[in-house]
The first five atom37 places (N, CA, C, CB, O) and aatype in JSON, in Angstrom:
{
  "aatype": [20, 20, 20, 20, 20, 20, 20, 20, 20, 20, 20, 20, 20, 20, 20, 20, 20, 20, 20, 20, 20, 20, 20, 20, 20, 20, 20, 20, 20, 20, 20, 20, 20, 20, 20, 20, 20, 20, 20, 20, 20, 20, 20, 20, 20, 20, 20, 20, 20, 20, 20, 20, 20, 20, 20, 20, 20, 20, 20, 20, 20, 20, 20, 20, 20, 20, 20, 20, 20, 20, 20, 20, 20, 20, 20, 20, 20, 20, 20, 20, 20, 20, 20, 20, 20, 20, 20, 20, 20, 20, 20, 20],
  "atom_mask": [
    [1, 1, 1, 1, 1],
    [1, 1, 1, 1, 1],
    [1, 1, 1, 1, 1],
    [1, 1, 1, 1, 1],
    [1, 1, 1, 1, 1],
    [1, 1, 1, 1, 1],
    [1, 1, 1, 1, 1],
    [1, 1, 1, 1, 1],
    [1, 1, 1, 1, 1],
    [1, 1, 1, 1, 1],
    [1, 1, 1, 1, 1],
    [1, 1, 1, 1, 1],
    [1, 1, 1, 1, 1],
    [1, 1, 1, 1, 1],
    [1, 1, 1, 1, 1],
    [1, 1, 1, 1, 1],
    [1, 1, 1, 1, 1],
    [1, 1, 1, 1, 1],
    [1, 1, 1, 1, 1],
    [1, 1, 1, 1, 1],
    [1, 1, 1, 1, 1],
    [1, 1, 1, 1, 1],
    [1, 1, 1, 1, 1],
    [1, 1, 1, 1, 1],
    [1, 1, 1, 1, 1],
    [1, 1, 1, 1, 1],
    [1, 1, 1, 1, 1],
    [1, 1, 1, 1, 1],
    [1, 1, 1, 1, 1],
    [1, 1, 1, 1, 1],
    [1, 1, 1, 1, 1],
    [1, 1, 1, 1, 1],
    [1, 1, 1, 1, 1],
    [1, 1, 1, 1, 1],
    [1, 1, 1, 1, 1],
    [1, 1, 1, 1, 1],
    [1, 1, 1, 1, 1],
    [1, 1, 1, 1, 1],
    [1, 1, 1, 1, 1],
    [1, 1, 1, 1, 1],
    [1, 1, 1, 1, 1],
    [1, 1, 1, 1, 1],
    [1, 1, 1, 1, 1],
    [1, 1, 1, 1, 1],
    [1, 1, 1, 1, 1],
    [1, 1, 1, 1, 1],
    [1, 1, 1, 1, 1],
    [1, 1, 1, 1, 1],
    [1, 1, 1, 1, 1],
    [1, 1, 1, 1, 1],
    [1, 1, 1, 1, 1],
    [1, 1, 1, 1, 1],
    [1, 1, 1, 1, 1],
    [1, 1, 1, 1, 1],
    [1, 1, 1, 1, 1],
    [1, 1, 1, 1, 1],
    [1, 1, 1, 1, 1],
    [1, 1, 1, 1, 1],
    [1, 1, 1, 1, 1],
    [1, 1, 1, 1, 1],
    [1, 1, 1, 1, 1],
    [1, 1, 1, 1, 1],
    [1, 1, 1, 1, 1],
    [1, 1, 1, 1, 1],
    [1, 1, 1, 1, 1],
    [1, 1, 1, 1, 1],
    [1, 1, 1, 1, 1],
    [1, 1, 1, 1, 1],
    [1, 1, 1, 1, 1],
    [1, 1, 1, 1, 1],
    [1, 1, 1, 1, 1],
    [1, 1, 1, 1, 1],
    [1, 1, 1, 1, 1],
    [1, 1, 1, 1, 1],
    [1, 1, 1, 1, 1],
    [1, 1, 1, 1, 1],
    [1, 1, 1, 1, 1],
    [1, 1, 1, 1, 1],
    [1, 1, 1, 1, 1],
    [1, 1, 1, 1, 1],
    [1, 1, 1, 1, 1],
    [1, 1, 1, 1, 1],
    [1, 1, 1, 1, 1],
    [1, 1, 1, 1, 1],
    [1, 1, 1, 1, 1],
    [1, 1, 1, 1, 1],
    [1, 1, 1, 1, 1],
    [1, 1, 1, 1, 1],
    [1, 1, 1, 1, 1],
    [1, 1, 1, 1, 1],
    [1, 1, 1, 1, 1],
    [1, 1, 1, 1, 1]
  ],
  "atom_positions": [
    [[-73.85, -47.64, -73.64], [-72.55, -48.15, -73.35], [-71.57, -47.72, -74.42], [-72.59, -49.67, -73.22], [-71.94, -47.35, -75.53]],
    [[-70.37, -47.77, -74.07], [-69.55, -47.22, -74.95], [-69.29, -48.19, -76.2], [-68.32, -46.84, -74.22], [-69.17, -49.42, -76.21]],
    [[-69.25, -47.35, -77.14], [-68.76, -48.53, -78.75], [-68.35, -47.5, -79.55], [-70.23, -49.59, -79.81], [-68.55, -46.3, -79.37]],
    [[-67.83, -47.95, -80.32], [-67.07, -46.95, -81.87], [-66.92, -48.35, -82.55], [-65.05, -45.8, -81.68], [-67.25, -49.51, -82.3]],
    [[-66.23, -47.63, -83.61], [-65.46, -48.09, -84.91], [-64.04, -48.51, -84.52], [-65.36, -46.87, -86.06], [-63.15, -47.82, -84.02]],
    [[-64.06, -49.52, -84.78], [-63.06, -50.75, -84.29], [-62.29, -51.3, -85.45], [-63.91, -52.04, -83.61], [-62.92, -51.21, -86.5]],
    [[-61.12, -51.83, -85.57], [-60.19, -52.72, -85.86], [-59.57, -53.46, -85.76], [-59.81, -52.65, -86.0], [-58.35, -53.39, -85.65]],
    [[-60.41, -54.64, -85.75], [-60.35, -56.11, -85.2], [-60.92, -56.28, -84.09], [-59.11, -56.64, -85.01], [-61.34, -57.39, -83.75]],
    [[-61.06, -54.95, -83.15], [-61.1, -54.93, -81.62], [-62.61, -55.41, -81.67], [-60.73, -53.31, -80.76], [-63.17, -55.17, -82.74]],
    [[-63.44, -56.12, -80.57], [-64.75, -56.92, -80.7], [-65.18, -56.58, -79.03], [-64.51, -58.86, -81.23], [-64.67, -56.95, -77.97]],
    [[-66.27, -55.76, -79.32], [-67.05, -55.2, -78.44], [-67.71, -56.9, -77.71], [-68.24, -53.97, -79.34], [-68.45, -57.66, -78.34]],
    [[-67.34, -57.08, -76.67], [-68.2, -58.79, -76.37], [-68.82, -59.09, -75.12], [-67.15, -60.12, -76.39], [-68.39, -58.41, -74.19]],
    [[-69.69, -59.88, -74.84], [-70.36, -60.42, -73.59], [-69.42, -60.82, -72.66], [-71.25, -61.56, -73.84], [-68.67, -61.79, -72.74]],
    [[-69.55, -59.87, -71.62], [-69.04, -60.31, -70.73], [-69.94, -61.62, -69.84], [-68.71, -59.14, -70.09], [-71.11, -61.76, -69.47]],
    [[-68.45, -62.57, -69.75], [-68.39, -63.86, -69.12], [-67.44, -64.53, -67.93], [-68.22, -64.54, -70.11], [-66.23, -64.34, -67.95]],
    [[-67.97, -65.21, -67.04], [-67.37, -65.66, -65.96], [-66.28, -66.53, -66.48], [-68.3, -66.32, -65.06], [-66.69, -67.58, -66.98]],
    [[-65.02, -66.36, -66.48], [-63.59, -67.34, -65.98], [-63.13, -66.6, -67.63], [-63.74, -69.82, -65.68], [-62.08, -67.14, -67.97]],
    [[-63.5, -65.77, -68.5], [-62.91, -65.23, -69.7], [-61.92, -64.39, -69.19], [-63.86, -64.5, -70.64], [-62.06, -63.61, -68.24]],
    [[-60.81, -64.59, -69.91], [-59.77, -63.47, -69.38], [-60.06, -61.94, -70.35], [-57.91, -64.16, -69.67], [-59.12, -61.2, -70.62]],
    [[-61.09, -61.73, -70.67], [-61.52, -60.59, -71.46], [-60.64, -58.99, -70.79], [-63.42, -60.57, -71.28], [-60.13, -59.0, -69.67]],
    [[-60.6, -57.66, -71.73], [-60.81, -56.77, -71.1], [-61.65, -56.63, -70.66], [-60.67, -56.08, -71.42], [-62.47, -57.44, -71.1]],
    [[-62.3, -55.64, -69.47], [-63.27, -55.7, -68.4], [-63.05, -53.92, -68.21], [-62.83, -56.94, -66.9], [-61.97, -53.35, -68.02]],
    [[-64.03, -53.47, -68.28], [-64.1, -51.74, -68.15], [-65.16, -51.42, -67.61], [-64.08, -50.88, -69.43], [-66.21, -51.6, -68.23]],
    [[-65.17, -50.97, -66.56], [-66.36, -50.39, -65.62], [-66.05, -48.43, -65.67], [-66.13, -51.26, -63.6], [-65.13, -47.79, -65.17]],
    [[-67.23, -47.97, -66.47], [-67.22, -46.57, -66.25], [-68.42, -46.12, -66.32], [-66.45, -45.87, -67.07], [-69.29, -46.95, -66.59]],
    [[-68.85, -44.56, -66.08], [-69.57, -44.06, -66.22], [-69.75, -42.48, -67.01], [-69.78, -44.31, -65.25], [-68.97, -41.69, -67.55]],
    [[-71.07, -42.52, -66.77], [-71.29, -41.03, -67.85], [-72.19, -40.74, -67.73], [-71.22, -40.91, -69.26], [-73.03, -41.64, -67.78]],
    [[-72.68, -39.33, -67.49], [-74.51, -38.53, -67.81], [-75.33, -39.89, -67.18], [-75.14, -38.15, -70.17], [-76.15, -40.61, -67.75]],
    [[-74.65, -39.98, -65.43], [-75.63, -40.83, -64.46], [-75.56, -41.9, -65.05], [-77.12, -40.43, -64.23], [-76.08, -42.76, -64.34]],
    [[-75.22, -42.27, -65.9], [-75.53, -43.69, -66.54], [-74.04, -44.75, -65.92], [-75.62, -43.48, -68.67], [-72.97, -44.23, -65.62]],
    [[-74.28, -46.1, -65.85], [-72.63, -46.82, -65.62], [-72.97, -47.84, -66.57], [-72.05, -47.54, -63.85], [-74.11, -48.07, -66.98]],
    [[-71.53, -48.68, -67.01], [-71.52, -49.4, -67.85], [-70.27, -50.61, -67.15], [-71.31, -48.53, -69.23], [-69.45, -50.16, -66.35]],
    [[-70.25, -51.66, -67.41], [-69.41, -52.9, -67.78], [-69.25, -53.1, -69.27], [-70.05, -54.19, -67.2], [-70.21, -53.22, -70.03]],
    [[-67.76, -53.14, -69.72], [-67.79, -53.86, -71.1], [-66.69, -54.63, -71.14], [-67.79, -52.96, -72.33], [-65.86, -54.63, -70.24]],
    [[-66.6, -55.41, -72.26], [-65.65, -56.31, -72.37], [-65.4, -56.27, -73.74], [-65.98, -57.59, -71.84], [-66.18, -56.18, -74.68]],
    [[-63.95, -56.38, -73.72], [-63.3, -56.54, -75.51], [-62.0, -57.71, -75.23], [-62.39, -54.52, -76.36], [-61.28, -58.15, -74.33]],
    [[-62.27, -57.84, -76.69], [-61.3, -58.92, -77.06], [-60.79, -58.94, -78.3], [-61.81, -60.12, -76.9], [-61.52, -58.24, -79.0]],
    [[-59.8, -59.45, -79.01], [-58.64, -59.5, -79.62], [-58.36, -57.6, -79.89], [-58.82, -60.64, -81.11], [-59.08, -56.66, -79.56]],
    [[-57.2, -57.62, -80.5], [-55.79, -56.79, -80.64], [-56.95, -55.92, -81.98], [-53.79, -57.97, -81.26], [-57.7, -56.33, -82.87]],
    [[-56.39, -54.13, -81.28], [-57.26, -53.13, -82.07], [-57.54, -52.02, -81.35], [-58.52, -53.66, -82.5], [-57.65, -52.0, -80.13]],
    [[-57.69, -50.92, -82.24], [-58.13, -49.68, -81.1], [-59.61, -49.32, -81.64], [-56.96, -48.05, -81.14], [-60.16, -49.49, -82.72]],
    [[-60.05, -48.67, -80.3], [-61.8, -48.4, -80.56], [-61.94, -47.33, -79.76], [-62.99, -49.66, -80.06], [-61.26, -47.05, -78.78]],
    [[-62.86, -46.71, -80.21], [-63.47, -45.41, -79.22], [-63.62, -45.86, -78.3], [-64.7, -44.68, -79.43], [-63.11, -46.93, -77.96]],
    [[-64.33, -45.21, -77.66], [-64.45, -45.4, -75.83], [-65.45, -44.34, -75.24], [-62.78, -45.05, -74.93], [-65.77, -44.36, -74.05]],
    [[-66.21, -42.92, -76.64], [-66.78, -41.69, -76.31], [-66.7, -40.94, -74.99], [-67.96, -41.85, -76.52], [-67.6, -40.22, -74.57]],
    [[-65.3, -41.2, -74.23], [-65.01, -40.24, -73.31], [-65.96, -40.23, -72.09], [-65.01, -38.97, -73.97], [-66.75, -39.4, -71.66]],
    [[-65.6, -41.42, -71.72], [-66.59, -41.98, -70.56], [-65.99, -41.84, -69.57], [-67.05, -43.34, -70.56], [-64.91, -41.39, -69.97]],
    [[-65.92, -41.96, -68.06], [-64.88, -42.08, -66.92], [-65.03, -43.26, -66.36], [-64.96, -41.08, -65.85], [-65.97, -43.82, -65.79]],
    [[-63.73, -43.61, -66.69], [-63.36, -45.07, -66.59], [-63.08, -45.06, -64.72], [-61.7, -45.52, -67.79], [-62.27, -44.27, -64.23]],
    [[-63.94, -46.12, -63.78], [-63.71, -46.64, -62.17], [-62.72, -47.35, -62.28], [-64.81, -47.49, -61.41], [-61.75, -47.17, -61.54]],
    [[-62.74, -48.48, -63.38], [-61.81, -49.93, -63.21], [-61.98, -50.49, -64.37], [-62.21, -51.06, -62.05], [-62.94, -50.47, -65.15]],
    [[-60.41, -51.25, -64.44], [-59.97, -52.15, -65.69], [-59.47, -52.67, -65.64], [-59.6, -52.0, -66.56], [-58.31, -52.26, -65.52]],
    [[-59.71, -54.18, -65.67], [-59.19, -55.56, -65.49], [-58.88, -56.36, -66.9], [-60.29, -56.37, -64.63], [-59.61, -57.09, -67.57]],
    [[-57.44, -55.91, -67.11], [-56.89, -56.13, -68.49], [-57.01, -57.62, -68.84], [-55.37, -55.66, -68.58], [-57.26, -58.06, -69.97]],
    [[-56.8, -58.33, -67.72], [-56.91, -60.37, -67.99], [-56.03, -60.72, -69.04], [-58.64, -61.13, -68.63], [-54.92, -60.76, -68.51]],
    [[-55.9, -61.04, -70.42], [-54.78, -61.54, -70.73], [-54.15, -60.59, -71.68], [-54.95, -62.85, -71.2], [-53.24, -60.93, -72.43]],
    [[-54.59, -59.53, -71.65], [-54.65, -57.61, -72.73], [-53.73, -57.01, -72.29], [-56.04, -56.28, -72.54], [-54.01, -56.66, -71.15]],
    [[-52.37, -56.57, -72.69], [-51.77, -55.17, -72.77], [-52.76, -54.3, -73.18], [-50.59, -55.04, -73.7], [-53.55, -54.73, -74.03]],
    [[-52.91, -53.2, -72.79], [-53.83, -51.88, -72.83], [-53.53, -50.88, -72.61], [-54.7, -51.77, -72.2], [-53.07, -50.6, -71.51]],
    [[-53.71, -49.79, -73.79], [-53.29, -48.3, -73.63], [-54.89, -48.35, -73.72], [-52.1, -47.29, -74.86], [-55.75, -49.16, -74.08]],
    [[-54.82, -46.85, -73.13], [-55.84, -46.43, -73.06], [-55.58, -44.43, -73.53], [-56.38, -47.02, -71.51], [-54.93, -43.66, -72.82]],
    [[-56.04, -44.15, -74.4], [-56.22, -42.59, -74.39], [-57.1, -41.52, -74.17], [-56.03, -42.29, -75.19], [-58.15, -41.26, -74.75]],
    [[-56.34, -40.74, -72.96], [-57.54, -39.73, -72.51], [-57.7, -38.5, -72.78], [-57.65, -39.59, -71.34], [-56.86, -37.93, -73.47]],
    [[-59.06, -37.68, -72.21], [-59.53, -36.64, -73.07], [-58.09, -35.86, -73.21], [-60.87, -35.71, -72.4], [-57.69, -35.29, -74.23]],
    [[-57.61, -35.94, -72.32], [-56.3, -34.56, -72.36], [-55.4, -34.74, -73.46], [-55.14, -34.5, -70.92], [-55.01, -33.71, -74.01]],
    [[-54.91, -36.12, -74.01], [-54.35, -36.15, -75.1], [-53.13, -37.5, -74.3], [-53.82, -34.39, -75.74], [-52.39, -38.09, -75.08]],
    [[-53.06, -37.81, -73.01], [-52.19, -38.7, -72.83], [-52.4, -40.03, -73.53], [-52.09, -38.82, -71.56], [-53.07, -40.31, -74.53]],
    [[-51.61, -40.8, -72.72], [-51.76, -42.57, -73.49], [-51.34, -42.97, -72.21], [-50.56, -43.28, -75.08], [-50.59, -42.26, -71.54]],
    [[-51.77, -44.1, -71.78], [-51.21, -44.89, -70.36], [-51.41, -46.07, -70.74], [-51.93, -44.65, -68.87], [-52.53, -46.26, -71.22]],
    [[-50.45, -47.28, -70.67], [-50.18, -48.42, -71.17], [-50.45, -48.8, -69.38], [-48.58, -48.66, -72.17], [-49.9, -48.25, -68.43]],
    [[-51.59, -50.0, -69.36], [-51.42, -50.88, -68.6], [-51.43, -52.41, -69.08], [-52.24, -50.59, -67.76], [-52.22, -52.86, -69.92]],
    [[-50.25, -53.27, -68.29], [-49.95, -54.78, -68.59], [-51.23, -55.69, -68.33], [-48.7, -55.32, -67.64], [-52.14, -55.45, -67.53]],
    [[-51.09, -56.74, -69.14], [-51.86, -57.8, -68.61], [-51.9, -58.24, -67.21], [-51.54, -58.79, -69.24], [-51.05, -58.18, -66.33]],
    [[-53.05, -58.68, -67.22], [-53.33, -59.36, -65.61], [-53.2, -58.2, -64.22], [-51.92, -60.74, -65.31], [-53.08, -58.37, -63.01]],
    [[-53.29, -56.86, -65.2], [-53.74, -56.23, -63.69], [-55.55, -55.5, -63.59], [-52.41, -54.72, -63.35], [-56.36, -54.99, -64.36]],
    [[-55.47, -55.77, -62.45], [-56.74, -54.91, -61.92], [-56.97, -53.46, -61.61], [-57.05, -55.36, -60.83], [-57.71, -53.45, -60.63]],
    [[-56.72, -52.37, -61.95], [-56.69, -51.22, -61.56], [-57.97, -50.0, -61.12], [-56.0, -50.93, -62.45], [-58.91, -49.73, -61.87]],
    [[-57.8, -49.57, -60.16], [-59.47, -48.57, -59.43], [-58.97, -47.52, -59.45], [-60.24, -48.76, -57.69], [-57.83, -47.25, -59.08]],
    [[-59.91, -46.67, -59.97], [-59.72, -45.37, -60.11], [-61.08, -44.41, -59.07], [-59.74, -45.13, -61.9], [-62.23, -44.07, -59.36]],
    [[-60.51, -44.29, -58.19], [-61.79, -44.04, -56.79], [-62.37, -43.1, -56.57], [-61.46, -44.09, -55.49], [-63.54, -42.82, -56.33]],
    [[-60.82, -42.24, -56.74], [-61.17, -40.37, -56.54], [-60.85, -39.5, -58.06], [-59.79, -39.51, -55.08], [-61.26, -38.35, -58.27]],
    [[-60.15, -40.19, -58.91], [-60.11, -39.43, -59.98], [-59.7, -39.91, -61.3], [-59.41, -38.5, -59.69], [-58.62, -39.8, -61.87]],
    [[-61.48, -40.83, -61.91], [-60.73, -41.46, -62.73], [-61.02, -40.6, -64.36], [-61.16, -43.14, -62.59], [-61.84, -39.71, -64.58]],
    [[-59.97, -41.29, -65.38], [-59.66, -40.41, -66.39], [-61.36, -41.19, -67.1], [-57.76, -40.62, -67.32], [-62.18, -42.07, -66.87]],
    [[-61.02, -40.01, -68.09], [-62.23, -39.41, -69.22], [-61.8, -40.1, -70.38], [-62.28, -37.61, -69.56], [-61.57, -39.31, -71.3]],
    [[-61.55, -41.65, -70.77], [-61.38, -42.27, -72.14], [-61.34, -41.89, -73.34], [-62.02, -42.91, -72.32], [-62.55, -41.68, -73.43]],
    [[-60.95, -41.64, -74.34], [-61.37, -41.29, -75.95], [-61.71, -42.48, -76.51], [-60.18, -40.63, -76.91], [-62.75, -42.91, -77.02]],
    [[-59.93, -43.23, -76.19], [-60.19, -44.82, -77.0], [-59.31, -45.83, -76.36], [-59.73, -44.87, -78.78], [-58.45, -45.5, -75.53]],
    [[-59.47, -46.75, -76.64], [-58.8, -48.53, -76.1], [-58.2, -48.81, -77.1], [-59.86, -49.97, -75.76], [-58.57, -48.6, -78.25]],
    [[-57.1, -49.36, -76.71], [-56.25, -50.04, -77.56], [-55.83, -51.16, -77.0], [-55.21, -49.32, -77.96], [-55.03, -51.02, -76.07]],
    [[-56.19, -52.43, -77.36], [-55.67, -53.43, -77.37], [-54.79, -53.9, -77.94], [-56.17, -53.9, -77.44], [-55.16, -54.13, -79.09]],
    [[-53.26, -54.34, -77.68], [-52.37, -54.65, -78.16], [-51.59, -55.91, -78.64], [-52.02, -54.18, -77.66], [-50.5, -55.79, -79.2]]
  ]
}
């Protein structure tokens, strides 16, 4: 599953009714769920992110290409047919 070197940011168990970040991706056949919590940026080792359910998180996220895409709290977003290749999370 994805992890790095973090700042402040806390790799955590995902739990029912937590407004956690929520990241469903995959990589080399493998899939993952993770969840982070409080404010910080962390790797992400360039995984392809399906879906991210920010819950109470502003979230950039940066991908392999070099962009940044800020999504708001409290949305749910699916990525079906073409989702991006992560570097790192930033929780804000």
């Amino acid at each position: 599953m994805p992890t790095g070197n973090a700042f402040a940011i806390d790799h955590v168990e995902c739990r029912g009714g937590e407004n956690f970040l929520k990241i469903y991706s995959h990589n080399g056949g493998r899939q993952s769920v993770d969840c982070y919590a409080n404010r910080g940026r962390t790797s992400f080792g360039n995984w392809w992110v399906d879906r991210i359910i920010t819950g109470n998180n502003d979230l950039i996220y940066y991908d392999a290409n070099g962009d940044s895409v800020r999504i708001n709290r409290w949305t749910d977003i699916s990525f079906p047919n073409h989702p991006p290749k992560v570097k790192d999370i930033e929780i804000l």
